[in-house]
C-alpha angles and dihedrals in degrees: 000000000000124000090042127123125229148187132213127219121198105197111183114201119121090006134320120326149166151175135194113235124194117241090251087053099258111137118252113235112007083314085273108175101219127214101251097196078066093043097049085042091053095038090057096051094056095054094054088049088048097044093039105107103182096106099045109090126246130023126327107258086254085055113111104238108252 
């Protein structure tokens, strides 16, 4: 799978969906259409674990050096 290339298509009716489809047209995993609200959400909480830095040591990089 890697090296494809792939499109996403983003279909709202009845709410937010969207699915991965391979370059030659063949569905990405299993062509199941995801929830996007849950994707965004989990997608978000990801980034603020990634970008919280309270449990990294030593000072934030805006922080002035001591």
């Amino acid at each position: 799978m890697l090296g494809e290339r792939f499109s996403l298509f983003v279909v709202h009716a009845e709410g937010w969906r969207w699915t991965l489809v391979a370059h030659d047209g063949a569905p990405a995993a299993g062509g199941q259409a995801l929830d996007l609200d849950t994707a965004l959400e989990d997608a978000r909480a990801s980034a603020a674990a990634f970008t919280d830095t309270s449990s990294h040591a030593g000072p934030s990089p805006a922080s002035p050096a001591a």
